[in-house]
N, C-alpha and C positions, 0 to 999 in steps of 0.2 A: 678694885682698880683705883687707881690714884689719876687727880685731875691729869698729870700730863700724859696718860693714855689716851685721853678723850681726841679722836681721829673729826676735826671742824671739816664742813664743809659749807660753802656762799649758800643763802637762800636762792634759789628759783628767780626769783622776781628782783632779785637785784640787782642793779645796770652793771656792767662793763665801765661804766667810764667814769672813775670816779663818783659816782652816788654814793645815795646811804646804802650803807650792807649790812647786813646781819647775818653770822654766823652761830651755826646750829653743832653740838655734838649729839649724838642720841644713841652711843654707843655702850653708853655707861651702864652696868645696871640699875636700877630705881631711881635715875636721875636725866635730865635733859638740861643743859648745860645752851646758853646763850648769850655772843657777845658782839659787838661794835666789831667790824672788822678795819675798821677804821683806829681806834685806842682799844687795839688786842688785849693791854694791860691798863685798862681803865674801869675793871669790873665785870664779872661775870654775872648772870643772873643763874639759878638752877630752878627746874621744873618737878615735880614729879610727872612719869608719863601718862600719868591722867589728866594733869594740869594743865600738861603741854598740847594735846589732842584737842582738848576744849579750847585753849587757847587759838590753835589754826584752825578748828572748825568756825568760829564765832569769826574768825579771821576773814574767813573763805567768804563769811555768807556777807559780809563788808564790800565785795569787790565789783 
């Protein structure tokens, strides 16, 4: 699969009105894909889905 398959969707906790957002792909195989939804073309970051897991887990337990 090629980056522009990856199907973004808003995180969860990100506001409606204007805030920061962050956009998630997790569509891909062996990869999870993350962007500014604010500079869509300002750089992607990519995860593996282990990396990414950990990442929202450590996330979660911040909140």
């Amino acid at each position: 699969m090629e980056m522009t398959d990856a199907r973004w969707r808003t995180a969860t906790r990100s506001s409606n009105n204007g805030g920061n957002c962050v956009e998630v792909a997790d569509n891909l195989p062996g990869r999870v894909l993350v962007r500014d939804s604010k500079a869509r073309d300002g750089g992607t970051l990519a995860f593996t889905p282990t990396a990414w897991q950990a990442f929202v887990a450590r996330a979660r337990q911040r909140l």
